[in-house]
VOGU-3710 file (C-alpha; in Angstrom, 3 decimals, decimal comma):
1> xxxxxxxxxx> -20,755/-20,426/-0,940  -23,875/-21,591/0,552  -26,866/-20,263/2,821  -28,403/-22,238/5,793  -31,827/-21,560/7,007  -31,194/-18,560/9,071  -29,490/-16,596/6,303  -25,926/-17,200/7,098  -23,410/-17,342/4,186  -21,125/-20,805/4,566
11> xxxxxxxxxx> -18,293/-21,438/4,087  -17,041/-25,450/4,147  -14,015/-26,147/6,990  -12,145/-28,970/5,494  -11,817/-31,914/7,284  -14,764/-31,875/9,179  -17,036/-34,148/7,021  -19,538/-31,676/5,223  -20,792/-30,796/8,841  -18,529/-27,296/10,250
21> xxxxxxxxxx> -18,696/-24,085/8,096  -17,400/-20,330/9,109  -20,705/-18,399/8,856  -20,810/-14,809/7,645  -23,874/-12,846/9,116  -25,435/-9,978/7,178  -22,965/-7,342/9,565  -19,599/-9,358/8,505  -19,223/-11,252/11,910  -17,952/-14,656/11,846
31> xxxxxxxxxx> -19,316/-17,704/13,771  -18,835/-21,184/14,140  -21,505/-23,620/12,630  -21,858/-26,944/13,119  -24,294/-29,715/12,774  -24,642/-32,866/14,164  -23,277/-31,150/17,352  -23,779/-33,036/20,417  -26,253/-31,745/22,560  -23,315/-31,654/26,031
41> xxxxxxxxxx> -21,886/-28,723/23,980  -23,524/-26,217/25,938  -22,346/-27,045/29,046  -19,092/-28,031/28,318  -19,358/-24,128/26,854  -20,724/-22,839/30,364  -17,735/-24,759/31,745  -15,508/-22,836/30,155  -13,812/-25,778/28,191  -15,469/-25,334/24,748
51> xxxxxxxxxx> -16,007/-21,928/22,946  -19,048/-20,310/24,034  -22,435/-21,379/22,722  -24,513/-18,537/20,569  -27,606/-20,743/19,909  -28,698/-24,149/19,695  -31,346/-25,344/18,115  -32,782/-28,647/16,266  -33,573/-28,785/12,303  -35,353/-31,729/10,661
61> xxxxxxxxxx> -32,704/-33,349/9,092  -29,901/-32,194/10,147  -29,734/-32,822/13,991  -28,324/-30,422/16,497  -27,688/-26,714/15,101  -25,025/-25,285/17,117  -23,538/-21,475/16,417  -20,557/-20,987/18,300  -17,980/-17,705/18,647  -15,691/-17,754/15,711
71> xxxxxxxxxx> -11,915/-17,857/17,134  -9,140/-15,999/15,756  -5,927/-18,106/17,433  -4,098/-21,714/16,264  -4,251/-25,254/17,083  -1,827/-26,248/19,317  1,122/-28,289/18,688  2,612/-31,214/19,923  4,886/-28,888/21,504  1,937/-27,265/23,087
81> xxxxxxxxxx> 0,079/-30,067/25,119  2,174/-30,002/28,151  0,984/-26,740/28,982  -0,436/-25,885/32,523  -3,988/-24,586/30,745  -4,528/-28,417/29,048  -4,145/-29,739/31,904  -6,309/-27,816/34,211  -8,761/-27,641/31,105  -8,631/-31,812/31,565
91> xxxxxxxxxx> -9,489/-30,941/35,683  -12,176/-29,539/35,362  -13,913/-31,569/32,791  -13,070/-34,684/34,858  -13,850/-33,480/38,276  -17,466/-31,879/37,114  -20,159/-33,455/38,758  -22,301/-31,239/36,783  -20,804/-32,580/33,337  -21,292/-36,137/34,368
101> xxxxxxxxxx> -24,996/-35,345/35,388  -25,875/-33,812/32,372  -23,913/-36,276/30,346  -26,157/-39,198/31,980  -29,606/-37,272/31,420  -28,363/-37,187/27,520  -28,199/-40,756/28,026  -24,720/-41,561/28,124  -23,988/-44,916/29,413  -21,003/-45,952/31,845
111> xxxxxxxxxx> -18,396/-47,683/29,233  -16,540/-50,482/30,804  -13,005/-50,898/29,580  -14,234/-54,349/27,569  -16,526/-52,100/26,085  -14,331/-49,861/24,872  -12,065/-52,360/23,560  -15,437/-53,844/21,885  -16,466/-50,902/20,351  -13,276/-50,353/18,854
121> xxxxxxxxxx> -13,576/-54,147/17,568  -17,082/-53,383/15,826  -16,385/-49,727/14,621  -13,137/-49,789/13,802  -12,580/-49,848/9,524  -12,776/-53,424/8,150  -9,144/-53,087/7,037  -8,240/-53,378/10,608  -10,312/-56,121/11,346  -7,910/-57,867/9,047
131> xxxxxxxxxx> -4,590/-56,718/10,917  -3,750/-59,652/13,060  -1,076/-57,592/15,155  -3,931/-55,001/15,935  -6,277/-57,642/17,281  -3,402/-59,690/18,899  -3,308/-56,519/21,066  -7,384/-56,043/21,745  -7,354/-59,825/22,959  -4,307/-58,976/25,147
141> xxxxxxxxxx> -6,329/-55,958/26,813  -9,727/-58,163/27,256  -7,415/-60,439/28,889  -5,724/-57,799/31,116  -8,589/-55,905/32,008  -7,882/-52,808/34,874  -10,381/-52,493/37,347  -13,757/-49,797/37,338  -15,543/-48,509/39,085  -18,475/-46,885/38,016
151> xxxxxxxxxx> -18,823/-44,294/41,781  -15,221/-42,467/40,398  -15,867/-42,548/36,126  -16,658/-39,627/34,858  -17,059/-37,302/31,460  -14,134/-37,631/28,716  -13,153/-36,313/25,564  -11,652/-39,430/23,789  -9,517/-37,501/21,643  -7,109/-35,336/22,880
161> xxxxxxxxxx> -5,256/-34,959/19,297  -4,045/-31,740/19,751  -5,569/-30,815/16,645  -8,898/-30,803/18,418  -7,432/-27,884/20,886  -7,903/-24,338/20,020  -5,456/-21,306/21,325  -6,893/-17,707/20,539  -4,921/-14,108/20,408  -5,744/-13,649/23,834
171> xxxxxxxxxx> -4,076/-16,705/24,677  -8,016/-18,898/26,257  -7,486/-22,869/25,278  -10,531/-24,499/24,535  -11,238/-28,529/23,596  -13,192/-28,869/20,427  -14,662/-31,465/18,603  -16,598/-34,396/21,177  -18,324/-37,022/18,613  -16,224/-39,057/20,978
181> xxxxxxxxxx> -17,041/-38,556/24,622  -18,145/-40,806/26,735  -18,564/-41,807/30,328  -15,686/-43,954/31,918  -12,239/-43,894/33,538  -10,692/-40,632/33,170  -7,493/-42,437/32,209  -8,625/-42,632/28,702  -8,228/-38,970/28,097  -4,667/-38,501/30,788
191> xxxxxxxxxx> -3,030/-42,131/29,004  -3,789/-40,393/25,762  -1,945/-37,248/26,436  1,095/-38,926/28,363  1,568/-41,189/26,021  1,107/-38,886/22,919  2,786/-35,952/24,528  4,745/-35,684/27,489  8,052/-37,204/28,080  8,260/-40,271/29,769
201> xxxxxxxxxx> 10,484/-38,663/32,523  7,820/-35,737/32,942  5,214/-38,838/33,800  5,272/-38,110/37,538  5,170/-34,499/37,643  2,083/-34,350/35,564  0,313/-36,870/37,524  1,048/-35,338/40,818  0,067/-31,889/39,447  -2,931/-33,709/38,145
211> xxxxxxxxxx> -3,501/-35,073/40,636  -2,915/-39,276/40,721  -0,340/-40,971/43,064  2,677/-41,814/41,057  3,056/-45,712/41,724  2,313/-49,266/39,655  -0,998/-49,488/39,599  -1,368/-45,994/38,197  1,371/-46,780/35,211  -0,668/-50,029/34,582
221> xxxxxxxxxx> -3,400/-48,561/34,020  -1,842/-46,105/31,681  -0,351/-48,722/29,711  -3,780/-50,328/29,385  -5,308/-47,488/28,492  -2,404/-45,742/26,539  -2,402/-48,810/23,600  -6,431/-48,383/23,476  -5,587/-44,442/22,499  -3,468/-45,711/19,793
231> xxxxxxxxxx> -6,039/-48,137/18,431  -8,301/-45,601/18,826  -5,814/-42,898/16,481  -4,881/-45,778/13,559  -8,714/-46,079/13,279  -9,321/-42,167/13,071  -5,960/-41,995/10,628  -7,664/-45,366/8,325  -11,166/-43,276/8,313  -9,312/-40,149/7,128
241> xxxxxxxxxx> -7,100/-42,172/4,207  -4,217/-41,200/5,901  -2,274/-44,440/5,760  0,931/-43,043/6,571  -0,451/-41,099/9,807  -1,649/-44,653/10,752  1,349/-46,698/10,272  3,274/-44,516/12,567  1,024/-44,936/14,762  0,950/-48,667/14,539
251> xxxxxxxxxx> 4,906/-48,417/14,962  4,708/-45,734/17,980  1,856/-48,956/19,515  4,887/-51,426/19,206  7,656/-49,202/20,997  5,145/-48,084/23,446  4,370/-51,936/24,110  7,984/-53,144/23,766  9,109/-49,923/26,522  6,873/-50,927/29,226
261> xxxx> 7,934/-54,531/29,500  11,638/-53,292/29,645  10,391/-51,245/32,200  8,437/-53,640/34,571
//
């Protein structure tokens, strides 16, 4: 048990890197504290798509301070993500003009799809620099590149593991966890969940609902962007040690890859 600087008692969340504890304040209420927080937090929180923001400050040394309400509930499962709330959760983060206006005055920069594909080149764990089937598939999507447009990008997550969602007792989702958002094609975040979570024959319902046209260029795109959310998962699996999380992931690439020529 340890105390930060305003007197809460912490307690250590595993997982999360040294940097999310359950506080205890002197009356016995739990909170959420994390540091290192990025500074969108609070109005993703007034959006209703992260749990509400208690304070935020700045300490010397440790970055952003954020205390957030503690919530009783689960993650949700794979089961889980096809659920209406996710998705209108997903609608209103990508349709915000607000989010994307704040998210630019935090200087977040427009990220092309090369340089996502990039950053995933320079960031990813050297192990994977190695993997000659993993870069055989980056060269394939610099050489395939959809188009963008910077007048329709907006504010993503870049994770949509559904260990990152949050259900409580009373039955509110929120979206946790945005070390990776960025600005860019909302595809990134719907390829993600399609391809991670919702039956292929579901596809067109959940982009209608969503609201995309179901036709080619629209399953292009997800198949460009769907294989750059499994490079991006093998990396997170690799950074965590879980080697067996990533190989099925490398394996679920292949099939995924392998499908959509059979279906074109």
């Amino acid at each position: 048990m340890q105390f930060d600087t305003s007197g809460l008692r912490l307690q250590s969340i595993a997982g999360n890197s040294g940097k999310a504890f359950k506080g205890m304040r002197t009356d016995g209420t739990p909170v959420f504290v994390k540091y290192e927080m990025p500074p969108i937090v609070s109005a993703l929180a007034h959006e209703q798509i992260t749990p509400p923001v208690l304070s935020a400050n700045r300490e010397l040394g440790v970055g952003q301070r954020v205390e957030q309400e503690w919530l009783n509930g689960h993650t949700l499962t794979r089961s889980e993500m096809g659920g209406k709330q996710v998705q209108q959760i997903l609608v209103r983060m990508h349709y915000s003009k607000m989010l994307l206006n704040q998210a630019l005055q935090l200087n977040y920069t427009y990220q092309e799809p090369q340089d996502l594909v990039r950053k995933w080149q320079q960031e990813a764990p050297a192990r994977l620099a190695k993997n000659s089937y993993l870069q055989s598939v980056c060269s394939d999507l610099l050489n395939h590149l959809p188009t963008f447009r910077k007048d329709v990008a907006t504010f993503v997550h870049g994770d949509l593991h559904h260990t990152n969602w949050v259900e409580t007792t009373s039955g509110l989702i929120y979206l946790t966890d945005w070390e990776t958002a960025c600005v860019t094609d909302r595809m990134l975040d719907v390829a993600y969940l399609l391809t991670h979570y919702i039956p292929r024959q579901s596809w067109e319902e959940w982009l209608k609902s969503y609201g995309y046209k179901y036709n080619q260029t629209v399953l292009n795109k997800i198949y460009w962007y769907g294989q750059l959310g499994y490079l991006n998962q093998i990396a997170k699996h690799v950074e965590s040690y879980d080697m067996e999380a990533a190989n099925k992931e490398i394996y679920a690439l292949r099939y995924f890859r392998k499908s959509y020529y059979k279906e074109v």
